[in-house]
N, C-alpha and C positions, 0 to 999 in steps of 0.2 A: 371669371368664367374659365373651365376648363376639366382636366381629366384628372385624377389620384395621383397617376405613374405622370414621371415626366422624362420626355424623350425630348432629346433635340434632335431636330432636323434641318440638311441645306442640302442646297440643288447644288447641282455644278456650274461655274459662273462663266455662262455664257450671256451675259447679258449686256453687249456691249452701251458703253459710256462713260464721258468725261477719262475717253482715254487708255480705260480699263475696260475690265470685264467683272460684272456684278454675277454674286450669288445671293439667294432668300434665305435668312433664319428664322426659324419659327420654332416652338416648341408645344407638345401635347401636354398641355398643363399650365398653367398660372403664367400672367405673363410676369408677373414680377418673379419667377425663374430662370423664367427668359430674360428679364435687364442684369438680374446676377449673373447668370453663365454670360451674358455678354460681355458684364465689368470685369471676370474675372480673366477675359482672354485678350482686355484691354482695349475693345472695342465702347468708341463714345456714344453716349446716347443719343446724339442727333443721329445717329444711324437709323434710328427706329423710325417706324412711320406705320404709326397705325395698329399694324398686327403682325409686322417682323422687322426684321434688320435688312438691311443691304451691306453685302459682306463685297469688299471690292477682292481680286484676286490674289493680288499681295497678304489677305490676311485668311485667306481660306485654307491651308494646309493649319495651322493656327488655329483655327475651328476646329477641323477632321480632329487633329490629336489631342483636342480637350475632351471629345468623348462626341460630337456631335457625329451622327447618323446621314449618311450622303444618301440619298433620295433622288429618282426622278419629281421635274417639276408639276408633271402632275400629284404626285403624291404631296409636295407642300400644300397646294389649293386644297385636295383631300382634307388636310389636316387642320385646316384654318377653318374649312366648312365646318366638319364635325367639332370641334372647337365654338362654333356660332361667329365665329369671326368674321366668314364674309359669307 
């Protein structure tokens, strides 16, 4: 399920736990683009859950400069919706 274009997108990782501070990746389009753009930034797939990533803080500039799109967290929910995700 998803959209033609694919855009990645993450919030800013304010989402404290285990220490850190978590961000959400998600992408407008397939998620098997989204497990690639993940392997290729070296992010493991037990990251995933469901219908994004949990990006912990240490790997979020990492994300920004692969090309990922920084989004308020409402716009991730946005995205998963119109997606059929949640």
């Amino acid at each position: 399920m998803g959209c033609a274009t694919l855009t990645i997108y993450v919030d800013q990782p304010r989402w404290p736990a285990r220490g850190t501070r978590w961000a959400h990746l998600v992408c407008d389009g397939e998620l098997d683009e989204l497990h690639a753009f993940a392997a290729q930034v070296g992010i493991d797939r037990r990251a995933f859950h469901r219908d994004h990533y949990d990006i912990p803080l240490e790997w979020w500039q990492s994300v920004v400069d692969a090309g990922a799109d920084v989004v308020m967290s409402r716009e991730i929910v946005m995205v998963l919706k119109r997606n059929g995700l949640r």
